[in-house]
C-alpha positions as CSV (number, residue, x, y, z in Angstrom):
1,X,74.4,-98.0,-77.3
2,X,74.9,-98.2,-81.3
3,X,72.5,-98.3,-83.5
4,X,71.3,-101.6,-84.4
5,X,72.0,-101.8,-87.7
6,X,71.2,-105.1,-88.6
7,X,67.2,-104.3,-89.2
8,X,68.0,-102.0,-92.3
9,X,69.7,-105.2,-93.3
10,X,67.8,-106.4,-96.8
11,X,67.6,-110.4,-96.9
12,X,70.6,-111.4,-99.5
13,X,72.9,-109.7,-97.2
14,X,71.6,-111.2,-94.0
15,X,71.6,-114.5,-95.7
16,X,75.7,-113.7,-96.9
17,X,76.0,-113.1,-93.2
18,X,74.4,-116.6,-92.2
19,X,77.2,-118.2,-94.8
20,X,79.8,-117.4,-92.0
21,X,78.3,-119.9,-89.8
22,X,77.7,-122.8,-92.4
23,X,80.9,-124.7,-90.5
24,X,78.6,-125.7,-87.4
25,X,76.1,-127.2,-89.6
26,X,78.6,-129.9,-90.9
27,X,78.9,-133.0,-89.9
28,X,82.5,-132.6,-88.3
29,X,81.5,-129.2,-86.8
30,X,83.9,-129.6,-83.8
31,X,86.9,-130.4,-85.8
32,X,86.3,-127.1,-87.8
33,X,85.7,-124.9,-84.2
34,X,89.5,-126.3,-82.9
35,X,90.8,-125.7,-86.3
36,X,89.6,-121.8,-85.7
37,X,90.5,-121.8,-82.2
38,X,94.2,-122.6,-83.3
39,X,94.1,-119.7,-85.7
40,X,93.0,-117.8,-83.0
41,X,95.7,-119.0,-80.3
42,X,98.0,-118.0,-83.3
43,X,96.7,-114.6,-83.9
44,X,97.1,-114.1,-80.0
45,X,101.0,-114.3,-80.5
46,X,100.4,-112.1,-83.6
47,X,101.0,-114.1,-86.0
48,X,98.0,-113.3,-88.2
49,X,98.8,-115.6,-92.0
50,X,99.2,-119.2,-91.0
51,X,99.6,-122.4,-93.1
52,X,98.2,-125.3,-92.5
53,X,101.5,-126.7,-90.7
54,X,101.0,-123.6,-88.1
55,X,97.7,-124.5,-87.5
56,X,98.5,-128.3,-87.2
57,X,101.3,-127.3,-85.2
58,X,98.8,-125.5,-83.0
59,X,96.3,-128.0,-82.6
60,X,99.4,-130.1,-81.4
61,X,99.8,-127.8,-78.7
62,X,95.9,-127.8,-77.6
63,X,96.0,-131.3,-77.4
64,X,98.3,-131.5,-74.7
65,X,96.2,-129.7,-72.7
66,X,92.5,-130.5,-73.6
67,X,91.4,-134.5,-74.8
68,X,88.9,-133.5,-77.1
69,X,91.3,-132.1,-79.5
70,X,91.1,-133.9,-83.0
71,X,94.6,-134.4,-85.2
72,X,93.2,-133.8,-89.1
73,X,96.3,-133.8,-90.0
74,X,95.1,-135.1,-93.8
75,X,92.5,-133.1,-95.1
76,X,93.6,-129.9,-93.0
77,X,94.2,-128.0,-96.1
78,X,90.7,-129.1,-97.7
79,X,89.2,-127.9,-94.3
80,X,91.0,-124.6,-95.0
81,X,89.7,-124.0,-98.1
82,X,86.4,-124.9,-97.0
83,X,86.2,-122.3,-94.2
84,X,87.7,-119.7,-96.9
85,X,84.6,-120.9,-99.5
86,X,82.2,-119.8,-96.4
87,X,84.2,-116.3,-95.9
88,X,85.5,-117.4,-92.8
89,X,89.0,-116.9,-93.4
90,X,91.2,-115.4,-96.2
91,X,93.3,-117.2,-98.4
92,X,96.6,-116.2,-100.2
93,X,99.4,-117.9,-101.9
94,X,102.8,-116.9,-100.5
95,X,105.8,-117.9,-102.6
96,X,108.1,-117.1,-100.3
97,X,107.4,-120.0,-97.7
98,X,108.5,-122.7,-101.2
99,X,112.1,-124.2,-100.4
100,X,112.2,-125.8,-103.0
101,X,111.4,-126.2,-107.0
102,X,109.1,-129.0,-105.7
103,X,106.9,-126.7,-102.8
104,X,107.0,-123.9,-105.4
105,X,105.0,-125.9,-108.1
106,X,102.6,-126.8,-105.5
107,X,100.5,-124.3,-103.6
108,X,101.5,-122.4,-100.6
109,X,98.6,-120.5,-99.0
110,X,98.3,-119.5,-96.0
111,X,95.1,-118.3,-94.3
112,X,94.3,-115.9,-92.4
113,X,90.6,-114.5,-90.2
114,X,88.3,-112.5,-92.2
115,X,86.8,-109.5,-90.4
116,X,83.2,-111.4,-90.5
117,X,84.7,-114.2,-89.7
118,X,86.4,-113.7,-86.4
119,X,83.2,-112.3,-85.3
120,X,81.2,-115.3,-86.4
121,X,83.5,-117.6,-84.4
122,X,83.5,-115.1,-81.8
123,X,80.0,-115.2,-81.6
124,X,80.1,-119.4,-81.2
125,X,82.6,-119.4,-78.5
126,X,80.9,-116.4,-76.7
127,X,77.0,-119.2,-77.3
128,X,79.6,-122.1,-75.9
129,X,80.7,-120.6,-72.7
130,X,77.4,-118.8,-71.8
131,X,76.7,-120.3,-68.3
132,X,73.1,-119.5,-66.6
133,X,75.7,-118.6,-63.1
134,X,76.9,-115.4,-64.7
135,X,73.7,-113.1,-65.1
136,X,72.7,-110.7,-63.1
137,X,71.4,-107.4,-62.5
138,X,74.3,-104.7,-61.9
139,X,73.1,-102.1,-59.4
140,X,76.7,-100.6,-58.9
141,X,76.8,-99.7,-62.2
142,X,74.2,-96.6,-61.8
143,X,76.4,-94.6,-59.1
144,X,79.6,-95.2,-61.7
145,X,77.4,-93.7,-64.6
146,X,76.0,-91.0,-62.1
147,X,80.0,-90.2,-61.6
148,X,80.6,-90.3,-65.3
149,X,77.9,-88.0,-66.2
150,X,78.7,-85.3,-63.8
151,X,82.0,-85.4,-65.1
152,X,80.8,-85.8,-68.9
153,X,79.3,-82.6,-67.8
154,X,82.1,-80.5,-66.2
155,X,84.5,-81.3,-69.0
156,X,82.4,-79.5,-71.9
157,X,81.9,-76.7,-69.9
158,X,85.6,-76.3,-69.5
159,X,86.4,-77.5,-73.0
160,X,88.5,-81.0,-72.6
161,X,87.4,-82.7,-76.0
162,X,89.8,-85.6,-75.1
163,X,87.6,-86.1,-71.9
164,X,84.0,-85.1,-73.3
165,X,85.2,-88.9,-75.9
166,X,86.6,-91.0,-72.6
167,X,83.7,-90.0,-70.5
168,X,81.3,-90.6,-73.6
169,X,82.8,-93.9,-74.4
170,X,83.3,-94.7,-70.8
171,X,78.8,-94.0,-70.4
172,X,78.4,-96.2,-73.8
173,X,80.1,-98.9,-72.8
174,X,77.7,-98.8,-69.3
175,X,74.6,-98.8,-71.1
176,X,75.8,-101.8,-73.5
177,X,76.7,-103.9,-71.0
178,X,73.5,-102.9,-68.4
179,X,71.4,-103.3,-71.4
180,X,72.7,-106.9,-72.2
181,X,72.9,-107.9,-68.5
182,X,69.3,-107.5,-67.8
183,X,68.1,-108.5,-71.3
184,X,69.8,-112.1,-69.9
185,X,68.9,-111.9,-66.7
186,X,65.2,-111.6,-67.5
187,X,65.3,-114.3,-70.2
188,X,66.8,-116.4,-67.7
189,X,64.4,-115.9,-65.1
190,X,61.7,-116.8,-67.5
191,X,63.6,-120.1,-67.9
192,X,63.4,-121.0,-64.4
193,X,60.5,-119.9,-63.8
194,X,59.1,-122.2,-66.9
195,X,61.3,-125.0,-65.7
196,X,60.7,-125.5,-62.0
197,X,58.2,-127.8,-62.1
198,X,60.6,-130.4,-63.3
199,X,63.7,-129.2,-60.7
200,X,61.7,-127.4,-57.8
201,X,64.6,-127.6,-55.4
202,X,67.1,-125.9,-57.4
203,X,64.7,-123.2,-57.4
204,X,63.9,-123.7,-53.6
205,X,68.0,-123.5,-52.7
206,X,68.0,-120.0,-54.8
207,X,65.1,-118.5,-54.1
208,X,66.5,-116.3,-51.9
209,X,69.4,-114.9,-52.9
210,X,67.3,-114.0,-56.3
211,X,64.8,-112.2,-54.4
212,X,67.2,-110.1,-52.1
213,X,69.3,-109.5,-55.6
214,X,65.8,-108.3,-57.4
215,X,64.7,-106.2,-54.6
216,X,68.4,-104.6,-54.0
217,X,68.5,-104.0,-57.4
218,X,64.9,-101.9,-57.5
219,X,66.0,-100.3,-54.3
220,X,69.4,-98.7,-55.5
221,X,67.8,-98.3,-59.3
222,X,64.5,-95.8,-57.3
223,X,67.6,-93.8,-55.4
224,X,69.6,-93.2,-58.7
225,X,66.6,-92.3,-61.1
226,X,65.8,-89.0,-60.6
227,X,69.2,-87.8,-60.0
228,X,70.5,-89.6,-63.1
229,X,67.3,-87.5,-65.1
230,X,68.8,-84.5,-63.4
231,X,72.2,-85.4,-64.5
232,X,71.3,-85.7,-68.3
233,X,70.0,-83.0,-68.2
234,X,73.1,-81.0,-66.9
235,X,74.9,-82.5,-69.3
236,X,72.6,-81.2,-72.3
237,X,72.4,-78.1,-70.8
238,X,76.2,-77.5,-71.2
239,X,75.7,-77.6,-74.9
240,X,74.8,-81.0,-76.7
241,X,75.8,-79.9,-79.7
242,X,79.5,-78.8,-78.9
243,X,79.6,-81.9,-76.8
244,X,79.3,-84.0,-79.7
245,X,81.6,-82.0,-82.1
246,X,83.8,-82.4,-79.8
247,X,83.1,-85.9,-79.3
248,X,83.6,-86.4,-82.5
249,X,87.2,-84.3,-83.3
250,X,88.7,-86.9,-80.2
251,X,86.8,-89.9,-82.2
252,X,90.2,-91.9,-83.5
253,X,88.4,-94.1,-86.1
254,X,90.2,-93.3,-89.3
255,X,87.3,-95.3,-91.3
256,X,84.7,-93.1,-90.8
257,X,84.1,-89.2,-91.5
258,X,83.5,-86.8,-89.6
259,X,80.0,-86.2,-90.4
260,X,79.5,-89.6,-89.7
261,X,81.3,-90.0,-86.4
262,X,79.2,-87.1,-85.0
263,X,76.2,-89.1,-85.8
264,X,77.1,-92.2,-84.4
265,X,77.9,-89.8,-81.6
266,X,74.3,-88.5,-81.4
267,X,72.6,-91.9,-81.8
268,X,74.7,-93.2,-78.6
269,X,73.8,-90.1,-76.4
270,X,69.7,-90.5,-77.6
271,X,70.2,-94.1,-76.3
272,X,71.8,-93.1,-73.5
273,X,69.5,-90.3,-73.2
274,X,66.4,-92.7,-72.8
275,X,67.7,-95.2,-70.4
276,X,67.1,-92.2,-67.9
277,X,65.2,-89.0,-69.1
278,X,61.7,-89.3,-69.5
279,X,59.2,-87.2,-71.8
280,X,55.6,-86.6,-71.2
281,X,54.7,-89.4,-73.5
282,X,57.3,-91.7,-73.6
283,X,58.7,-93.2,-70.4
284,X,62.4,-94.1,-69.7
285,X,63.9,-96.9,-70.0
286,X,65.2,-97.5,-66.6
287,X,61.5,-96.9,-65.6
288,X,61.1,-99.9,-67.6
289,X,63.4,-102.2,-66.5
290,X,62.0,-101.6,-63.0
291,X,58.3,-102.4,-63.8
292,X,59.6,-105.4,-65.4
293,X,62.5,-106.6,-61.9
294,X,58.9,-105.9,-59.9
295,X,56.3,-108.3,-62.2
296,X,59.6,-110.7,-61.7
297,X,59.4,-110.1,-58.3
298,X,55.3,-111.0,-58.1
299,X,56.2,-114.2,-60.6
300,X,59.0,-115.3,-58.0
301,X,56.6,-115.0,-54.9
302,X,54.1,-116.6,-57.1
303,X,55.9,-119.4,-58.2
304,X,57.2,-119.9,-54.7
305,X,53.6,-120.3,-53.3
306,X,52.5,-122.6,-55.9
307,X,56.0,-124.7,-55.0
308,X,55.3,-124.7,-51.4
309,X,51.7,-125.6,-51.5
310,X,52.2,-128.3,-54.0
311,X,54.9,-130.0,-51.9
312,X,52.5,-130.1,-49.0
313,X,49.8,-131.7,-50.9
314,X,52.2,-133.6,-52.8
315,X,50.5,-133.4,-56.0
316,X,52.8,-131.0,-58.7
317,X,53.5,-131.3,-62.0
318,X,55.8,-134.5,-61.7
319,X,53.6,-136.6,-59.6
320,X,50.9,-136.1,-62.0
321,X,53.1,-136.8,-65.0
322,X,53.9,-140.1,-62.9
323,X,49.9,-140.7,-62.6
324,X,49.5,-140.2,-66.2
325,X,51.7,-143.0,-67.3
326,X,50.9,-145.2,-65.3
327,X,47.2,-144.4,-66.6
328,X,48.4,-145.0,-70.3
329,X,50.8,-148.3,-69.0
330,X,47.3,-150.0,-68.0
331,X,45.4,-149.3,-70.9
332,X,44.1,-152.3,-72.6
333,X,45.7,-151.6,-76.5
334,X,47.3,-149.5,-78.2
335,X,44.1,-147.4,-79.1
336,X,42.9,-146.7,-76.1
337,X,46.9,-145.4,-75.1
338,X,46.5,-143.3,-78.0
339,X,43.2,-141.8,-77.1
340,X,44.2,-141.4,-73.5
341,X,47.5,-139.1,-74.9
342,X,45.6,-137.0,-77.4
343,X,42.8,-136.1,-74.7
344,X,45.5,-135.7,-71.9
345,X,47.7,-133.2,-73.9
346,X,44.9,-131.6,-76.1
347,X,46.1,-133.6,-79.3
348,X,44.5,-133.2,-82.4
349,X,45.0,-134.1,-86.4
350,X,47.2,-131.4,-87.7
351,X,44.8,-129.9,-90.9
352,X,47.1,-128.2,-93.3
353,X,45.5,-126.5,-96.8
354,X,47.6,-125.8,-99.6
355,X,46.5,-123.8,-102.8
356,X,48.6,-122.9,-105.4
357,X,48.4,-118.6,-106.6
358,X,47.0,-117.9,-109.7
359,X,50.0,-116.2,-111.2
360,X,52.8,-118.2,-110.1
361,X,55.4,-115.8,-111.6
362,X,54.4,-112.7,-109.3
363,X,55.2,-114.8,-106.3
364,X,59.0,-114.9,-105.6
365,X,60.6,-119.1,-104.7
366,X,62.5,-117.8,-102.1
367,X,59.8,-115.9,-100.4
368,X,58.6,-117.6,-96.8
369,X,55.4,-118.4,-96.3
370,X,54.7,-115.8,-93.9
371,X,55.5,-113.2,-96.0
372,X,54.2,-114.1,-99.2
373,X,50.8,-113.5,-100.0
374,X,47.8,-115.0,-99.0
375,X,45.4,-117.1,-101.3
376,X,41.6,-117.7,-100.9
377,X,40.6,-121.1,-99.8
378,X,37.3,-122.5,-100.1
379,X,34.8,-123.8,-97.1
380,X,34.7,-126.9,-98.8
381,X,38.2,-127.7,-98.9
382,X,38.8,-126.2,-95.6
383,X,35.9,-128.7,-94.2
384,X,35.8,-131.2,-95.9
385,X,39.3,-131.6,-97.4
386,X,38.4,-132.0,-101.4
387,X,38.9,-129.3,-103.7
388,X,35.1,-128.0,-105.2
389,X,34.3,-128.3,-108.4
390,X,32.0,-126.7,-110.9
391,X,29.2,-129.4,-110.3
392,X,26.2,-129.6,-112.3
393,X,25.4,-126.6,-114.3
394,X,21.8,-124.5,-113.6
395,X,18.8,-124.2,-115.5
396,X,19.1,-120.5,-116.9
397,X,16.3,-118.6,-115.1
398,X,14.0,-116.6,-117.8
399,X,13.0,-113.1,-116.9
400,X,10.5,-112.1,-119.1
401,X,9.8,-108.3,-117.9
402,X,13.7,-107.4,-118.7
403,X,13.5,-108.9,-121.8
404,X,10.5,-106.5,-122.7
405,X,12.4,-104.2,-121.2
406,X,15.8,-104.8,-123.4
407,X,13.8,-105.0,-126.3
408,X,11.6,-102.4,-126.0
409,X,15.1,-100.0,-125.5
410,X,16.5,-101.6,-128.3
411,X,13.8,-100.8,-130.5
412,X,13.3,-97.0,-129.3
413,X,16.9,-97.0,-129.9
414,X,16.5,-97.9,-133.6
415,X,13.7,-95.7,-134.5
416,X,15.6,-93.0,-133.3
417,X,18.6,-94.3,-135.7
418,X,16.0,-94.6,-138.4
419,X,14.8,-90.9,-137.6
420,X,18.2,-89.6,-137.8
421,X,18.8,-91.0,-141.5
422,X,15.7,-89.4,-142.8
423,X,16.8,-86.0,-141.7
424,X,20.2,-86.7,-142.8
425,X,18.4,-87.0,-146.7
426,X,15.3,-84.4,-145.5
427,X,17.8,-81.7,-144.3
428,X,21.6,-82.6,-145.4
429,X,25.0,-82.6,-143.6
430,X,25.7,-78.9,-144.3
431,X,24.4,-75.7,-142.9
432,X,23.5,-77.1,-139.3
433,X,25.0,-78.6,-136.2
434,X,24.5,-82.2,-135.9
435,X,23.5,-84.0,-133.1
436,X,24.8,-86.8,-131.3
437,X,22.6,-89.6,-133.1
438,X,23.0,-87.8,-136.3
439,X,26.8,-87.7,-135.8
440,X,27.1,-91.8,-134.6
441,X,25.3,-92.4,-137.9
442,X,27.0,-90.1,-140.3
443,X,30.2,-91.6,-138.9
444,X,28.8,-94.8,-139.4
445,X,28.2,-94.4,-143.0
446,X,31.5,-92.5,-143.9
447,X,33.8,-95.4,-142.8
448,X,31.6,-97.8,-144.4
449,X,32.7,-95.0,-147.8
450,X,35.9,-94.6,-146.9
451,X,36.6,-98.9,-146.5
452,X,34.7,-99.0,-150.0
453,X,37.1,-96.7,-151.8
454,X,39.2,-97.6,-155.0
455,X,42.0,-96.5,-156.6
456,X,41.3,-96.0,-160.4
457,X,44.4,-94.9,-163.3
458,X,46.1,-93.9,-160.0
459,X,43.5,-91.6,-158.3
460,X,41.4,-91.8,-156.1
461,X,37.5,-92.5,-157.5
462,X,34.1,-91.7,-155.3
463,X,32.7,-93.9,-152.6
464,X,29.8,-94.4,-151.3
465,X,28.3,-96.1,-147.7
466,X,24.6,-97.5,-147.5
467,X,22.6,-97.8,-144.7
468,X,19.7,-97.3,-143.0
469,X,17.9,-95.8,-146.4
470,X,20.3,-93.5,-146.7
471,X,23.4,-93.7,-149.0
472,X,26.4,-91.0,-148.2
473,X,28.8,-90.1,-151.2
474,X,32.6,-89.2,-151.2
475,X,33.4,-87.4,-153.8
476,X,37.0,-85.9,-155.1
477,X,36.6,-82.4,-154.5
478,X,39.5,-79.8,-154.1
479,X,37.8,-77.6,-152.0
480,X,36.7,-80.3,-149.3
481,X,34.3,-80.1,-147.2
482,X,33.4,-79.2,-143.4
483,X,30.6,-80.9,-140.8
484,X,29.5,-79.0,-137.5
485,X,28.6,-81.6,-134.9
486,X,27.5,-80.9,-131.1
487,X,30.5,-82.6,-130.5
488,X,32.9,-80.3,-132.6
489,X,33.6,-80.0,-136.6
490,X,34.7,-83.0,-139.1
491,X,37.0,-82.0,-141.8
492,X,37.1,-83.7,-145.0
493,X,40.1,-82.0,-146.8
494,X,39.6,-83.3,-150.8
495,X,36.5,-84.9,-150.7
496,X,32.7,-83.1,-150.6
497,X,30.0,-85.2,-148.9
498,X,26.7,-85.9,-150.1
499,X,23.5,-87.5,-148.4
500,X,20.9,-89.4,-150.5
501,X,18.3,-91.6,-150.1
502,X,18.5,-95.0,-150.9
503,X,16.1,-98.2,-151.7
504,X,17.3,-101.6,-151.0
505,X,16.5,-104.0,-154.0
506,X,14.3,-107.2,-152.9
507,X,14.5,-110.2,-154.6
508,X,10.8,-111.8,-156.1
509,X,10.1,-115.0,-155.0
């Protein structure tokens, strides 16, 4: 099977994809899905550019034979370029098809199935004629790939490349198809299964020819497993490797290289691969599909019971839909119906909570609201509906031991500052290592000097910084000066430091 390459898909080219089916949203859908299936009926007969006189031409001819065929004869050509805006079809202009001066100065386009397209409409007509009759579970299909493989196998070993591709493409197209079958033929079970409560005797009339298909099916698919294992395993043991090199070399797609055909080669045989070999830790697929026809089986027999013993009671889903409105018919108002509903289908006020993110601009507009980010909500708005709010504010509390506390740090913390600025007088800047409260004060003063400095006859005059009792002065010096600190040395290239102590002058009263 190929690789499913529409989950590596990002979402702008998924949503460039969904443009191709933008004509069954429109309000004359059906007149745009006959307007595609005459292009179609014209591309069967190879004639791939039409105009819009071909394709009324065509829908002339499907009229004859279907009544639901609309004439849009005026407003074909707007239709056109409509299904060419959504990438459905190309458009080109084609001066040949002009007779005359009059059809040349007009346009003549003709229009012709995108790639994308074809599959999009494709993909509506496939949806249209889907009927429930046609699933089923193919159990012939496992002795045709038993077959296959064998032969898959003898041609490597004897080095037909030409079959190695026909037997490969021939085992690809088998899984496909078995895959899709019982993906439908599952989902469709579940359907009748879900609705036979409303149509129990369509269910009754079938019930067994699906059981006898089911159990046919699990019979033939335990006979095949283990020799289809064993045949995989043949086939790898010719050498996978050269098989798919040689897969590859017979590969005919001209828009693809190499390298690239012999992966798509691989990623079919590793699908193909685990349909029927199992690991140690991850079962096959086959092995799947029949734990999943068995639980069928159990819900068919289940179902069945429940049928037949609600048919002889005579109470079943129906009857007691019957009961209930005849219940909610004999209520006095319009009330009580209501109440009677909501408690009889477990109906209750939808609650829905909306809060805006704090930073808007982080959260993309096109993002869904599964995927985008969640946002706290509050109890109260969640219970009681209204936003909170600030409310009253509190009396601040007063904690008298932390404010000792804080104060008594803050004054340790200036004595020591006040300490520090003596011996910064007492013992100087030069011929020690300062400290770290010596250095956070010495720092302190020399900005203070440095922010204070003037610029006199063009040069540079001393400055000084107070603080603390203790006044430091910059002075020109061409030598400089030099300060060890525990922290490192402080270079003062042109100036010479000086500590002093320093009064601060008190006004008398």
């Amino acid at each position: 099977m190929v690789e499913r390459r529409a989950l590596d898909m990002d979402s702008l080219a998924v949503s460039d994809r969904f443009r191709l089916f933008n004509f069954t949203r429109r309000d004359d859908h059906v007149t745009y899905l006959w307007i595609l299936r005459a292009m179609d009926r014209l591309r069967e007969v190879h004639q791939v550019q039409v105009s819009p006189d071909d394709v009324a031409a065509a829908l002339r001819e499907l009229a004859a034979a279907h009544d639901q065929v609309p004439t849009p004869d005026r407003g074909l050509r707007d239709r056109l370029d409509e299904l060419h805006a959504d990438r459905v079809v190309h458009r080109f202009d084609d001066a040949s098809r002009a007779g005359n001066l009059v059809r040349y100065r007009n346009r003549q386009s003709v229009y012709q199935f995108s790639e994308l397209g074809y599959w999009a409409y494709q993909a509506v007509e496939n949806l249209l004629g889907a009927r429930i009759e046609d699933v089923n579970l193919s159990r012939l299909v496992f002795s045709e790939v038993l077959d296959d493989l064998r032969a898959l196998a003898e041609a490597n070993r004897t080095g037909r490349a030409e079959h190695v591709h026909r037997r490969l493409a021939r085992l690809d197209s088998a899984m496909e198809d078995m895959g899709r079958r019982s993906a439908q033929f599952h989902v469709t079970l579940g359907e009748i299964l879900r609705s036979t409560d409303a149509s129990p005797d369509v269910f009754l009339r079938h019930k067994n020819a699906l059981l006898v298909h089911m159990s046919d099916f699990t019979a033939e698919l335990d006979r095949h497993l283990p020799r289809l294992d064993r045949a995989v395993r043949e086939v790898e043991e010719t050498g996978l490797a050269t098989l798919l090199s040689r897969a590859a070399d017979a590969d005919e797609r001209p828009f693809m290289e190499r390298a690239e055909r012999r992966a798509d080669w691989e990623r079919r045989w590793q699908a193909l691969r685990a349909w029927f070999s199992s690991d140690d830790a991850v079962p096959a697929r086959a092995a799947e599909l029949h734990a999943a026809t068995r639980t069928a089986v159990s819900g068919v027999i289940a179902l069945l019971r429940q049928i037949t013993e609600a048919q002889r009671g005579g109470v079943n889903r129906s009857s007691q839909l019957r009961h209930l409105a005849t219940w909610v018919f004999n209520t006095p108002d319009d009330g009580a119906a209501h109440a009677l509903m909501g408690a009889a289908f477990n109906v209750r006020s939808a609650r829905h909570l909306g809060v805006a993110h704090d930073d808007e601009e982080q959260i993309s507009p096109g993002l869904t609201w599964w995927d985008a980010p969640g946002v706290e909500v509050s109890v109260t708005l969640f219970r009681s509906g209204t936003a909170p709010t600030a409310g009253v504010p509190r009396p601040v509390r007063r904690n008298p031991g932390a404010q000792a506390r804080l104060r008594g740090k803050q004054a340790a913390d200036r004595g020591s500052e006040r300490r520090s600025a003596e011996r910064l007088v007492e013992e100087g800047v030069h011929g020690r290592v300062l400290d770290e409260t010596d250095t956070r004060i010495l720092l302190r003063l020399v900005t203070r000097a440095l922010e204070a400095r003037t610029v006199v006859a063009g040069r540079l005059s001393s400055a000084s910084g107070e603080g603390d009792g203790t006044m430091v002065r910059l002075v020109p010096d061409p030598a400089g000066s030099t300060v060890r600190t525990s922290q490192g040395r402080i270079h003062l290239p042109g100036l010479r430091l000086e500590a002093t102590a320093h009064r601060t002058r008190t006004k008398n009263p």
